[in-house]
Each structure stands twice: as C-alpha cells, then as structure tokens.
PQR file with spaces between the fields and no chain letter, atoms N, CA, C, O and H, PARSE charges and radii, in Angstrom:
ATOM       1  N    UNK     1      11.549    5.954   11.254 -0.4000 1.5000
ATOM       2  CA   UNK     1      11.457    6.866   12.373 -0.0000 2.0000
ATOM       3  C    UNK     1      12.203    8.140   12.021  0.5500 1.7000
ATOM       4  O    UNK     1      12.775    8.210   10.933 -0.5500 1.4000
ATOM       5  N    UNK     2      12.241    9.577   13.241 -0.4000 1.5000
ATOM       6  CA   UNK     2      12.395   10.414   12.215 -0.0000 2.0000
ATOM       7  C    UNK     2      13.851   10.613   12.748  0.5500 1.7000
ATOM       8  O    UNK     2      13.997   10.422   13.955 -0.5500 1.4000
ATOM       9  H    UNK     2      11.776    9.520   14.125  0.4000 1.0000
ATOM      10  N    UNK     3      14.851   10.939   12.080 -0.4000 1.5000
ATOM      11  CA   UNK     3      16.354   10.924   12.495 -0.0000 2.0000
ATOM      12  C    UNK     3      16.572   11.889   13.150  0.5500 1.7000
ATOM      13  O    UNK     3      15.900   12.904   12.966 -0.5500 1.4000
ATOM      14  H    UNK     3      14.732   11.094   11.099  0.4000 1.0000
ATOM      15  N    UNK     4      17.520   11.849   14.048 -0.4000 1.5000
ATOM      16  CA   UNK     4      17.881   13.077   14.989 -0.0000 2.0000
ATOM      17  C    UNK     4      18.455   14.335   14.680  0.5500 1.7000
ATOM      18  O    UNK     4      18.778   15.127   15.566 -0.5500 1.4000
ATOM      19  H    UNK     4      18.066   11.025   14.198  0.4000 1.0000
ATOM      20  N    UNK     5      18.613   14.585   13.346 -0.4000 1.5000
ATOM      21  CA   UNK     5      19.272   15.668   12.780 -0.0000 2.0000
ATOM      22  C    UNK     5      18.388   16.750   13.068  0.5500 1.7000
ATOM      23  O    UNK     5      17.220   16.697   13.452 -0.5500 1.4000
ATOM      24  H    UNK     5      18.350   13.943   12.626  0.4000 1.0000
ATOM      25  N    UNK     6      19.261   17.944   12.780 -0.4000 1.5000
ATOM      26  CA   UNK     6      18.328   19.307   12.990 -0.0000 2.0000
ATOM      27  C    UNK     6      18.230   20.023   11.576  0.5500 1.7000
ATOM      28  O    UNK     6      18.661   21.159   11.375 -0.5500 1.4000
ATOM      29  H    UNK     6      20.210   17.987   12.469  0.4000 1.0000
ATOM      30  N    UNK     7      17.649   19.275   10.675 -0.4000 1.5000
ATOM      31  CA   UNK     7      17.719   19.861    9.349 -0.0000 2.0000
ATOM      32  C    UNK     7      16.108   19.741    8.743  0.5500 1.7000
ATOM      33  O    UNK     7      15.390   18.754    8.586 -0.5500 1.4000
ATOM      34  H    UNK     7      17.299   18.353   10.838  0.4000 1.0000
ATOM      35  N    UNK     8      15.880   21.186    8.479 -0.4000 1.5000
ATOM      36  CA   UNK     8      14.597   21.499    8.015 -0.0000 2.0000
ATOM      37  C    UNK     8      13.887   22.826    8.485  0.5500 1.7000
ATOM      38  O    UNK     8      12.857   23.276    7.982 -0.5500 1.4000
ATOM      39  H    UNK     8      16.463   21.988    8.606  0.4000 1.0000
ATOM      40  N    UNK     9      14.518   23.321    9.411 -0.4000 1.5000
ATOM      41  CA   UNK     9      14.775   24.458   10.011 -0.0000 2.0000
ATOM      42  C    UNK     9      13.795   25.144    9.074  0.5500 1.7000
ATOM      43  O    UNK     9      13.927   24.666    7.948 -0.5500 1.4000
ATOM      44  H    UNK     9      15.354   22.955    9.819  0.4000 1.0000
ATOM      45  N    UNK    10      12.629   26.320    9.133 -0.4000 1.5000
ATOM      46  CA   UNK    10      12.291   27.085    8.878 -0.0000 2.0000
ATOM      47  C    UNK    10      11.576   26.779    7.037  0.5500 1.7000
ATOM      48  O    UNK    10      11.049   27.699    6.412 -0.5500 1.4000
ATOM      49  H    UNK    10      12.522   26.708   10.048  0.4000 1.0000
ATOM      50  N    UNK    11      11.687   25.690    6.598 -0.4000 1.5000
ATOM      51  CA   UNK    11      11.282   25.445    5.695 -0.0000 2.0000
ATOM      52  C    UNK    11       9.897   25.086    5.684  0.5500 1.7000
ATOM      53  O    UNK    11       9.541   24.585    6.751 -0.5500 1.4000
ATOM      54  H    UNK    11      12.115   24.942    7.106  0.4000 1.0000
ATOM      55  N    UNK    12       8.750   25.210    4.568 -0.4000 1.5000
ATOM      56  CA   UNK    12       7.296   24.772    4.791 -0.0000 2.0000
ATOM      57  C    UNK    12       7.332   23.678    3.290  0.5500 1.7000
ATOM      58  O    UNK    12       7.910   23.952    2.238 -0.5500 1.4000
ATOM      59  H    UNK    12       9.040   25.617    3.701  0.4000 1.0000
ATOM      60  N    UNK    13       6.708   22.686    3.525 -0.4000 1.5000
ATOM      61  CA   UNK    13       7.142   21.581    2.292 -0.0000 2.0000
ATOM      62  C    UNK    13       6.031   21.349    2.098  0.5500 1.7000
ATOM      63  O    UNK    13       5.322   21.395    3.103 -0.5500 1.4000
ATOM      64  H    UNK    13       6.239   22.464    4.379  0.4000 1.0000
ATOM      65  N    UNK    14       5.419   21.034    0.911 -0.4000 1.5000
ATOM      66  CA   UNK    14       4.402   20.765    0.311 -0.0000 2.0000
ATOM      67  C    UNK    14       4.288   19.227   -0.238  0.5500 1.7000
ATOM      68  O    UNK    14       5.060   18.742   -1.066 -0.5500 1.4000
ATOM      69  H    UNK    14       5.995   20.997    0.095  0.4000 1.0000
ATOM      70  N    UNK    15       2.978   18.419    0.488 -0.4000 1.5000
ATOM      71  CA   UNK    15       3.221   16.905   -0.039 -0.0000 2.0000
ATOM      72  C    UNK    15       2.051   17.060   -1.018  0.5500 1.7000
ATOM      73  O    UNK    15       1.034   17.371   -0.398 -0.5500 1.4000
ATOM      74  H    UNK    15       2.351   18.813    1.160  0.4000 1.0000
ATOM      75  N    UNK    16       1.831   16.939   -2.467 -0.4000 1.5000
ATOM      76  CA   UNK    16       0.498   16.784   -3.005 -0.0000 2.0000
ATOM      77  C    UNK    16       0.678   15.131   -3.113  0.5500 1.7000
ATOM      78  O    UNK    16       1.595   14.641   -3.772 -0.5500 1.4000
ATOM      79  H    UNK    16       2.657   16.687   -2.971  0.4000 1.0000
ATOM      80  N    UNK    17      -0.256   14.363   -2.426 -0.4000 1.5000
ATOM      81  CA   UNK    17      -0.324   13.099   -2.590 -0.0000 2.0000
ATOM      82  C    UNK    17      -1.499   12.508   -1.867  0.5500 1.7000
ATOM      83  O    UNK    17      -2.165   13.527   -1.685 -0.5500 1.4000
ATOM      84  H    UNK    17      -1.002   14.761   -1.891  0.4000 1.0000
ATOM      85  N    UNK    18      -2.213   11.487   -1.317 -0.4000 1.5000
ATOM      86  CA   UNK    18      -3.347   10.824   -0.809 -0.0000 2.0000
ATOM      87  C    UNK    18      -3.715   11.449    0.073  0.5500 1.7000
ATOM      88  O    UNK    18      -4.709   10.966    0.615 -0.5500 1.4000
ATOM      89  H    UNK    18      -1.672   10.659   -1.465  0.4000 1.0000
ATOM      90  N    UNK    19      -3.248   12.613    0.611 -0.4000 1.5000
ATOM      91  CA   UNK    19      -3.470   12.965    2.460 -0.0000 2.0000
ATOM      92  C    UNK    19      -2.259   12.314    3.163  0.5500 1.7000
ATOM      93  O    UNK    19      -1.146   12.039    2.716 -0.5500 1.4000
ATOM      94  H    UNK    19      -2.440   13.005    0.170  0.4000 1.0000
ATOM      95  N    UNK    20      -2.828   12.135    4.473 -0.4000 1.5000
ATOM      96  CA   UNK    20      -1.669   11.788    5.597 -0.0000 2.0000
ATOM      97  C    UNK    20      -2.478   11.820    6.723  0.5500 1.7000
ATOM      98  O    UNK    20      -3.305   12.626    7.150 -0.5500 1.4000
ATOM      99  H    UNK    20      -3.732   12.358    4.837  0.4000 1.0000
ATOM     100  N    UNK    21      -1.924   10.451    7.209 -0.4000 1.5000
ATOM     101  CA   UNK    21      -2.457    9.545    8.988 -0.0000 2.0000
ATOM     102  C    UNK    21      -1.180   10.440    9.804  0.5500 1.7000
ATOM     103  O    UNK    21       0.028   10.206    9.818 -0.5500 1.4000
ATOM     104  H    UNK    21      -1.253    9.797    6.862  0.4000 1.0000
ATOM     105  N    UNK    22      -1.822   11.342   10.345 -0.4000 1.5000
ATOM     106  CA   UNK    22      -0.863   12.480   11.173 -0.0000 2.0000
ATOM     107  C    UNK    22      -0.701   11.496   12.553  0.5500 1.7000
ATOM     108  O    UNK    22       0.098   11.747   13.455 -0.5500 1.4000
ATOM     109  H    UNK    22      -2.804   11.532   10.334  0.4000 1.0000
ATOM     110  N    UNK    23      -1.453   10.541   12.539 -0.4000 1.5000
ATOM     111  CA   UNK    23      -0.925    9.766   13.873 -0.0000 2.0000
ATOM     112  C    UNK    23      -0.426    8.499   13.833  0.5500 1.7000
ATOM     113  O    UNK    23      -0.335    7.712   14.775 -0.5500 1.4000
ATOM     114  H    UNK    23      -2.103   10.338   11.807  0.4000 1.0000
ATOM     115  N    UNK    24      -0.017    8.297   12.384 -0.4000 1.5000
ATOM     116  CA   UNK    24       1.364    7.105   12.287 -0.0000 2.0000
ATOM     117  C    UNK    24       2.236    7.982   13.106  0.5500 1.7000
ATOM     118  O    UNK    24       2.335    9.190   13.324 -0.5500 1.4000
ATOM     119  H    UNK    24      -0.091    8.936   11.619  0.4000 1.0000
ATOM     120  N    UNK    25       3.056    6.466   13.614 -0.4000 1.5000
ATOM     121  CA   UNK    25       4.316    6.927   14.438 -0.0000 2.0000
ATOM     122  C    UNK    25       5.497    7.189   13.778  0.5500 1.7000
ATOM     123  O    UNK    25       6.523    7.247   14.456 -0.5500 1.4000
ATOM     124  H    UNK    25       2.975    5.485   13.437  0.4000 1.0000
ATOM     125  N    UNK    26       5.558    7.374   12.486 -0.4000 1.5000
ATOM     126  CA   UNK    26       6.606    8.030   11.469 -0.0000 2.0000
ATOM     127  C    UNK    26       6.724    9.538   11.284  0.5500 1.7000
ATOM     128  O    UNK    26       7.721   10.252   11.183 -0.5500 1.4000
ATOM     129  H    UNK    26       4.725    7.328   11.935  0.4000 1.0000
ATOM     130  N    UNK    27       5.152    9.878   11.267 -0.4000 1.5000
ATOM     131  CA   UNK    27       5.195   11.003   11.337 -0.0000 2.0000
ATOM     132  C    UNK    27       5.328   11.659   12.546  0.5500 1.7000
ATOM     133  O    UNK    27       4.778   11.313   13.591 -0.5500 1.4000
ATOM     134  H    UNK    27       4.342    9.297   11.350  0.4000 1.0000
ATOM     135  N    UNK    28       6.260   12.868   12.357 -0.4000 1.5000
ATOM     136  CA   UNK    28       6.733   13.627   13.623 -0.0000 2.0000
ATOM     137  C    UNK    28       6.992   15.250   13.277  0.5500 1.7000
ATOM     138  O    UNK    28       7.579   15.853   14.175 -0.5500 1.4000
ATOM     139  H    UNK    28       6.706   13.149   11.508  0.4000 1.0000
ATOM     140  N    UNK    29       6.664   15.961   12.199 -0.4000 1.5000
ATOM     141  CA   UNK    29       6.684   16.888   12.121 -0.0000 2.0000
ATOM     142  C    UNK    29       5.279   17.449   12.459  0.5500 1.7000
ATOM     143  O    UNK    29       4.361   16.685   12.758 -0.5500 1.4000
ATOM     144  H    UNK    29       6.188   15.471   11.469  0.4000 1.0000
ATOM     145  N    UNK    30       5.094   19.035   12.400 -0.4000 1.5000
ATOM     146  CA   UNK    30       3.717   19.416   12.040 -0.0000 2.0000
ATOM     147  C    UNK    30       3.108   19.514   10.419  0.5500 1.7000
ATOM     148  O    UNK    30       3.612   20.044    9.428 -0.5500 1.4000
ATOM     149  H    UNK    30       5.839   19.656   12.157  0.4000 1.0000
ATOM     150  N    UNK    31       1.902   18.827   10.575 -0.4000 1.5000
ATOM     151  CA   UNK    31       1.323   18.960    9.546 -0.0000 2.0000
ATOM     152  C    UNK    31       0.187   19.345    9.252  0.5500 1.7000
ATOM     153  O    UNK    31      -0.590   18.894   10.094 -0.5500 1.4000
ATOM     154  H    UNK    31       1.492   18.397   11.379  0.4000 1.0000
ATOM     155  N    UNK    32      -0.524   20.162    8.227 -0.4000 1.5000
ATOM     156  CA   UNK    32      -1.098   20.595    7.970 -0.0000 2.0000
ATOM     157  C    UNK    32      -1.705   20.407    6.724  0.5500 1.7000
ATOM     158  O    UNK    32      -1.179   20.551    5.620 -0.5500 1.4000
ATOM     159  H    UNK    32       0.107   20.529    7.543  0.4000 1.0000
ATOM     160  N    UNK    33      -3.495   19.886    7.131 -0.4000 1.5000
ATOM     161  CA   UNK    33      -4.072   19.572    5.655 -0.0000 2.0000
ATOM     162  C    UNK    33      -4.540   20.937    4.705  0.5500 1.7000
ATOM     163  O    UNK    33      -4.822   22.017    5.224 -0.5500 1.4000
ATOM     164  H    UNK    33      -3.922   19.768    8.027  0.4000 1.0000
ATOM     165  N    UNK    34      -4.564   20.740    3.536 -0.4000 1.5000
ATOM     166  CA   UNK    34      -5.015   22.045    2.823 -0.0000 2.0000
ATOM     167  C    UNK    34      -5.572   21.316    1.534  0.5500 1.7000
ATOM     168  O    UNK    34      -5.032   20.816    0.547 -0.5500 1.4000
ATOM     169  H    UNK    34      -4.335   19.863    3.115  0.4000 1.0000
ATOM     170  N    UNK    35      -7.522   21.540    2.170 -0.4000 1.5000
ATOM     171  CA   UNK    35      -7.902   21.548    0.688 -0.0000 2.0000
ATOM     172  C    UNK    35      -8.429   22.526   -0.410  0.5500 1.7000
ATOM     173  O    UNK    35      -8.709   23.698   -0.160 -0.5500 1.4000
ATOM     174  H    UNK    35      -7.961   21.946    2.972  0.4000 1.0000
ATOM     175  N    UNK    36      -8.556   21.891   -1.781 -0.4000 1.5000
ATOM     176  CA   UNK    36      -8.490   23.638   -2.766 -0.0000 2.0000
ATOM     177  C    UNK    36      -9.929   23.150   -2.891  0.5500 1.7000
ATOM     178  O    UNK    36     -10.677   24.109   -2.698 -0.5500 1.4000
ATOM     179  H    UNK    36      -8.328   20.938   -1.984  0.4000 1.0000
ATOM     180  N    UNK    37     -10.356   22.444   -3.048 -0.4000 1.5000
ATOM     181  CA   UNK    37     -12.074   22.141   -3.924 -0.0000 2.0000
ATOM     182  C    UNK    37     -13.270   22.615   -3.160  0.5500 1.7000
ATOM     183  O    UNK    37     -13.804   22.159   -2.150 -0.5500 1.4000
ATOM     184  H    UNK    37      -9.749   21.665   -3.204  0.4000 1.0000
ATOM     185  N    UNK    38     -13.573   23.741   -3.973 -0.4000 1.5000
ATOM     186  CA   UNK    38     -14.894   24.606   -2.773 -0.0000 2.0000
ATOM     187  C    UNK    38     -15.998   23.723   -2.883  0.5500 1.7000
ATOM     188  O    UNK    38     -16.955   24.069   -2.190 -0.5500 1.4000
ATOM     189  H    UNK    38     -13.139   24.112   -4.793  0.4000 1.0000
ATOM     190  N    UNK    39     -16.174   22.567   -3.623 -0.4000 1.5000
ATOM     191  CA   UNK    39     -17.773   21.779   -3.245 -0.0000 2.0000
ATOM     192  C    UNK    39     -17.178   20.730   -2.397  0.5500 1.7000
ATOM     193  O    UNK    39     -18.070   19.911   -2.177 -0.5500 1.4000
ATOM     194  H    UNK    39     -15.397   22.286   -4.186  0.4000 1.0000
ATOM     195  N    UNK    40     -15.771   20.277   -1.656 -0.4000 1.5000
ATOM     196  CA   UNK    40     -15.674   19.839   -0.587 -0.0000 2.0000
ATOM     197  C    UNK    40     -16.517   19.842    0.231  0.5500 1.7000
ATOM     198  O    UNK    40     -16.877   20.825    0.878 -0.5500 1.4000
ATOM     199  H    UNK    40     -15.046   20.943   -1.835  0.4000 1.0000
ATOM     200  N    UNK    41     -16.904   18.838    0.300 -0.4000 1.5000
ATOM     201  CA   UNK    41     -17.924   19.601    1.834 -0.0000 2.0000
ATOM     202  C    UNK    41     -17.327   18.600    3.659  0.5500 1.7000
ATOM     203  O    UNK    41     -17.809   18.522    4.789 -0.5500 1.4000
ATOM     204  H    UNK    41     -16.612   18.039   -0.226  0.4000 1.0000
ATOM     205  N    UNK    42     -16.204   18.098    3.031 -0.4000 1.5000
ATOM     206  CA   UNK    42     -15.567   18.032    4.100 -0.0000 2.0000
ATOM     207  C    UNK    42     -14.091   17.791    3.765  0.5500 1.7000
ATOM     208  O    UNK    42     -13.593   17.045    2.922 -0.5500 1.4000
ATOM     209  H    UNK    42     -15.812   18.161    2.113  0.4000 1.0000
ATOM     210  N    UNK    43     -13.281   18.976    5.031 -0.4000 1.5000
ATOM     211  CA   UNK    43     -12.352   19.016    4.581 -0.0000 2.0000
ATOM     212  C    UNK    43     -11.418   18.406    5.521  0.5500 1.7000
ATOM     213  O    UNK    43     -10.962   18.847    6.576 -0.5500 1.4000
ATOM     214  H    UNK    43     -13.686   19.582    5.716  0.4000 1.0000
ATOM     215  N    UNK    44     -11.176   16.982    4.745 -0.4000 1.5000
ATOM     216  CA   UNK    44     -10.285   16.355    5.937 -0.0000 2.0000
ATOM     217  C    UNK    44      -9.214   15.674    4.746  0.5500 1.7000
ATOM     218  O    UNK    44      -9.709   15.201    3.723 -0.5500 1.4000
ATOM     219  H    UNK    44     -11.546   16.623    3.888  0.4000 1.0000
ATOM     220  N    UNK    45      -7.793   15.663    4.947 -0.4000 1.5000
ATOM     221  CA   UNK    45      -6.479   15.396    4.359 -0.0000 2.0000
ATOM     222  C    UNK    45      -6.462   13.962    4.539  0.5500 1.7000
ATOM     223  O    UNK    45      -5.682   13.448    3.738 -0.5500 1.4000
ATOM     224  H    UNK    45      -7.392   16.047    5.778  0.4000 1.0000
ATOM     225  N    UNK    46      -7.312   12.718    5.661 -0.4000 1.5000
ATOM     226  CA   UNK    46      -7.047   11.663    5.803 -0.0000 2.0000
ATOM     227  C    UNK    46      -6.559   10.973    4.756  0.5500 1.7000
ATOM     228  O    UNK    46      -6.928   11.074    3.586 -0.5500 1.4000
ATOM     229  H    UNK    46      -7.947   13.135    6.312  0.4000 1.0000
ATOM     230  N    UNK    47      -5.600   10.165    5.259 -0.4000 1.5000
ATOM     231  CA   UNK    47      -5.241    9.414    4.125 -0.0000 2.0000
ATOM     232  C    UNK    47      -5.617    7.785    4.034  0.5500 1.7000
ATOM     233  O    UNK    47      -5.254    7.110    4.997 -0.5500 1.4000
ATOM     234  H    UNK    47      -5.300   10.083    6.210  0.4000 1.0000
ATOM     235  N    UNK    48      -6.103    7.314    3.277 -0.4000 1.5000
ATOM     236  CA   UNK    48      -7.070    6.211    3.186 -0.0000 2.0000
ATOM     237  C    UNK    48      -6.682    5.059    2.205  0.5500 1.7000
ATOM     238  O    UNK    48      -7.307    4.048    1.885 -0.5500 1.4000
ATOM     239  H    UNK    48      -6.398    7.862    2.494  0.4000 1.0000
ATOM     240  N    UNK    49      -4.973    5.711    1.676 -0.4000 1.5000
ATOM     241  CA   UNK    49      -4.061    4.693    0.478 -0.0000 2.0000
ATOM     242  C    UNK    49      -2.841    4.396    1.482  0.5500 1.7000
ATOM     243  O    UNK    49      -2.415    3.241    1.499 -0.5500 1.4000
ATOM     244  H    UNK    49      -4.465    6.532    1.936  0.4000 1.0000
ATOM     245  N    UNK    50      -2.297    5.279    2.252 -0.4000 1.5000
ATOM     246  CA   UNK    50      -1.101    4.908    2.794 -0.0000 2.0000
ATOM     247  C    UNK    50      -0.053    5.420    1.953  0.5500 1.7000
ATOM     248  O    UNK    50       1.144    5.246    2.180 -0.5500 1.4000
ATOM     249  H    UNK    50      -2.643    6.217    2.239  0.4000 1.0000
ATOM     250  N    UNK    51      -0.506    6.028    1.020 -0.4000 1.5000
ATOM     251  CA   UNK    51       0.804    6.135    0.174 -0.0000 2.0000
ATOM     252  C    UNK    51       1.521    7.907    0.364  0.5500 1.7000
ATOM     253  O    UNK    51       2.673    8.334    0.285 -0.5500 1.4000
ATOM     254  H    UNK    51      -1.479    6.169    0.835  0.4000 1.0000
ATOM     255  N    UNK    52       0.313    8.511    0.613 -0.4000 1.5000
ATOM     256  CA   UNK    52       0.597   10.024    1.285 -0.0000 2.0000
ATOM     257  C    UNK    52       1.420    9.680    2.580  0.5500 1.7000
ATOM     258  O    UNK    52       2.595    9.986    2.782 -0.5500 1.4000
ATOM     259  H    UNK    52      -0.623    8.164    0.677  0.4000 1.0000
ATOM     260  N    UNK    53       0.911    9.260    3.089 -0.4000 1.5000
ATOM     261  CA   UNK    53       1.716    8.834    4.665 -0.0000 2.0000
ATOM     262  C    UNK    53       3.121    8.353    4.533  0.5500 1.7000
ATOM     263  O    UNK    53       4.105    8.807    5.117 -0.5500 1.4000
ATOM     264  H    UNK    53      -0.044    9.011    2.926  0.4000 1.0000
ATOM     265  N    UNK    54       3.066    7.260    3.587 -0.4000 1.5000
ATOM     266  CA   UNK    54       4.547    7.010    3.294 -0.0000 2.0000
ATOM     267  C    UNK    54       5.538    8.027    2.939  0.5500 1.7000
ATOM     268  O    UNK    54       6.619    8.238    3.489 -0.5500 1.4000
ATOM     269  H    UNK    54       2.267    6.891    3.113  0.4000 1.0000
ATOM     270  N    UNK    55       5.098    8.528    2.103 -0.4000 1.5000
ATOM     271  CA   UNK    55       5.771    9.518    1.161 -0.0000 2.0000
ATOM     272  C    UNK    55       6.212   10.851    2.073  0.5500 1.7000
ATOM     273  O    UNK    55       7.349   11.308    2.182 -0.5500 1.4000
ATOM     274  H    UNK    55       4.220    8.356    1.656  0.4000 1.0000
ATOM     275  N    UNK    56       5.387   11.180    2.492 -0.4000 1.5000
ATOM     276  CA   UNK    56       5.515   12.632    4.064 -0.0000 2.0000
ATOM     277  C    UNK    56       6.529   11.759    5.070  0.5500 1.7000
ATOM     278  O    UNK    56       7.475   12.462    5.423 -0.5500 1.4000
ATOM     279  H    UNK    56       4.463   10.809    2.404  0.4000 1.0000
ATOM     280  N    UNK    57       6.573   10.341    5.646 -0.4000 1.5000
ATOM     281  CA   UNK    57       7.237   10.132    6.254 -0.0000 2.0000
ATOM     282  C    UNK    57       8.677   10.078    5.965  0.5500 1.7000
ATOM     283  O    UNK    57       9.533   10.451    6.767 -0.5500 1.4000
ATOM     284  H    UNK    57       5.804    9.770    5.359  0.4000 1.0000
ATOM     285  N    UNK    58       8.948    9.551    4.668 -0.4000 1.5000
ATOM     286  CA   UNK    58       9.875    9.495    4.282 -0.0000 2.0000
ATOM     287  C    UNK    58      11.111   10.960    4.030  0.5500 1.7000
ATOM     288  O    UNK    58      12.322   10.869    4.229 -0.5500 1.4000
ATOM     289  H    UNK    58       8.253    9.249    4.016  0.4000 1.0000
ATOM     290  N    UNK    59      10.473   12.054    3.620 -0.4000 1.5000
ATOM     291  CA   UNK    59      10.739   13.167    3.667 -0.0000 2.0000
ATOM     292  C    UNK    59      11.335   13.630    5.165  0.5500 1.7000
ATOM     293  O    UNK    59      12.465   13.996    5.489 -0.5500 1.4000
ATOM     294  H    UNK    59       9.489   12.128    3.459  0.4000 1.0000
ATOM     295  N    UNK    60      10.059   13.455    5.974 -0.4000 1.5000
ATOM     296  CA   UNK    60      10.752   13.901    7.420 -0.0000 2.0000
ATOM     297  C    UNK    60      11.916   13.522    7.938  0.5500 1.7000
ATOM     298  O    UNK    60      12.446   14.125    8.871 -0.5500 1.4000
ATOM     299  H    UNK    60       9.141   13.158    5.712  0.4000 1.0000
ATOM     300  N    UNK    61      12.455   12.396    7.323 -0.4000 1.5000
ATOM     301  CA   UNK    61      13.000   11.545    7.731 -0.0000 2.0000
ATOM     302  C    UNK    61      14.655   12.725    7.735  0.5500 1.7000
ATOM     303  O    UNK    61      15.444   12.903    8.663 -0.5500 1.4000
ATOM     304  H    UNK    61      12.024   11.906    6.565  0.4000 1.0000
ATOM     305  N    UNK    62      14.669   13.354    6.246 -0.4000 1.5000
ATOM     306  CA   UNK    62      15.351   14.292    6.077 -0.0000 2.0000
ATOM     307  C    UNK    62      15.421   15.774    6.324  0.5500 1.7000
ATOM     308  O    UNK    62      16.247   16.646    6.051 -0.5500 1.4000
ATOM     309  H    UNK    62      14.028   13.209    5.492  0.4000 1.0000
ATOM     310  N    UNK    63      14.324   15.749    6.905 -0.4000 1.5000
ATOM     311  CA   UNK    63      13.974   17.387    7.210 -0.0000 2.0000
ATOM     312  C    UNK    63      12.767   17.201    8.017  0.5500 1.7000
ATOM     313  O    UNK    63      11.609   17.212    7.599 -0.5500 1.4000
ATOM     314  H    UNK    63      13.653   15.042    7.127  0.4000 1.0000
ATOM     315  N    UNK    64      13.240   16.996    9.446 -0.4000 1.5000
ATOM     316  CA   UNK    64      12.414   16.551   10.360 -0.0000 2.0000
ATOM     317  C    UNK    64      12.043   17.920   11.252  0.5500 1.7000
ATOM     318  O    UNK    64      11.382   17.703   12.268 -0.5500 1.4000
ATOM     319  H    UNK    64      14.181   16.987    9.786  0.4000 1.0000
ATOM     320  N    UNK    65      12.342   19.061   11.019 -0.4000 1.5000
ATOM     321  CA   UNK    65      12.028   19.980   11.950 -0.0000 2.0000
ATOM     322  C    UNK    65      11.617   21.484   10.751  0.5500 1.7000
ATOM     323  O    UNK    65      11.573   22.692   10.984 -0.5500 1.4000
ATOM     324  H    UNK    65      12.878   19.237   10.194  0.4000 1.0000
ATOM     325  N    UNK    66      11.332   20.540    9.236 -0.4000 1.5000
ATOM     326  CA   UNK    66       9.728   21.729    8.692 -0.0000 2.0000
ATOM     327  C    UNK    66       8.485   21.396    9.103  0.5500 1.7000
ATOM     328  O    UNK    66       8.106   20.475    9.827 -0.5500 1.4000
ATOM     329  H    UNK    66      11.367   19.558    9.048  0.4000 1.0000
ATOM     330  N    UNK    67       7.881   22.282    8.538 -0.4000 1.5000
ATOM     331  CA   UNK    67       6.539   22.703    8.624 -0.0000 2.0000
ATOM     332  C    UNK    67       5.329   21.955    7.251  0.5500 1.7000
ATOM     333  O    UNK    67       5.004   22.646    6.285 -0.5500 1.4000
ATOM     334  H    UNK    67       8.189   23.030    7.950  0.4000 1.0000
ATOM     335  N    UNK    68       4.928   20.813    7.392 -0.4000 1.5000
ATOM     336  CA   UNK    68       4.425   20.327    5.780 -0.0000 2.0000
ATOM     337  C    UNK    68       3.459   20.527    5.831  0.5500 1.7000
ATOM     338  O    UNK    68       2.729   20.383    6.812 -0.5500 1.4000
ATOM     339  H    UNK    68       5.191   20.252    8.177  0.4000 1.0000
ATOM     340  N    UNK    69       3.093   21.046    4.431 -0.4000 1.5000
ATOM     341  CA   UNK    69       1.630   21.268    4.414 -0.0000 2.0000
ATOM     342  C    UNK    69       0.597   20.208    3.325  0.5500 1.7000
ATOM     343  O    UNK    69       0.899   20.527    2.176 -0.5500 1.4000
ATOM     344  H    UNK    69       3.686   21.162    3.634  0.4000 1.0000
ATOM     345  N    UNK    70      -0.307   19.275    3.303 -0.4000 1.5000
ATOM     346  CA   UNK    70      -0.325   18.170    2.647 -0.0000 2.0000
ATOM     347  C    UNK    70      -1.911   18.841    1.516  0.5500 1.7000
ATOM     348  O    UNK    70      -2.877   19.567    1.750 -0.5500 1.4000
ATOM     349  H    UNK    70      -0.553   19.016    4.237  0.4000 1.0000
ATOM     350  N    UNK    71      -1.554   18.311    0.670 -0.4000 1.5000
ATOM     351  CA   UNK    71      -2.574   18.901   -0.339 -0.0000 2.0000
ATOM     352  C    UNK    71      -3.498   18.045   -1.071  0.5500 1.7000
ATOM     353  O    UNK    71      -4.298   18.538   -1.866 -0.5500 1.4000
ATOM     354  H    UNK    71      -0.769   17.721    0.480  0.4000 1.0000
C-alpha cells in the first residue's frame, strides 16, 4: 500500500516495463501510458504479466505523490 509520506513532490518517473493495471489497489499515484511504436494500432499500457504493476507499485511506495509515466 502506498505510505503516507509526502515524498515525490514534483517529480515525473519513468517505468519501462510490461505496462500497468492502474486499478490495482497498490497503485495510487497518477499514471500515464506512453506508447513509441507508430504501427501500434492500439495504444493501451495494460499490463497482462503483473510484473509492470509490481514494479510501479513498489516505487510509489517511495515516492507516492510523482507523476509516472509507464512505457
């Protein structure tokens, strides 16, 4: 869960990893998917390993009030 600290302030963090389930209850920052591949033809960050999700959660955990952007 994400700790009560106020640290992360104004920072934007970059996860390159599986995506991210923005509606696990770990996650609590804002996040934001960003994909680069123009024959995407859909652009969704879901994450479908769990292991992006883990990994973003874990982070927040320490810097629960940036801005991540998941790649």
């Amino acid at each position: 869960m994400c700790g009560a600290g106020v640290m992360g302030y104004g920072l934007k963090i970059a996860v390159i990893d599986t995506g991210v389930n923005a509606s696990h209850p770990h996650i609590c920052a804002p996040t934001h998917g960003i994909v680069f591949d123009k024959e995407e033809t859909e652009s969704s960050c879901e994450d479908v390993l769990g292991h992006g999700t883990a990994v973003t959660a874990a982070i927040q955990e320490k810097a629960p009030q940036a801005d991540y952007y998941i790649l």
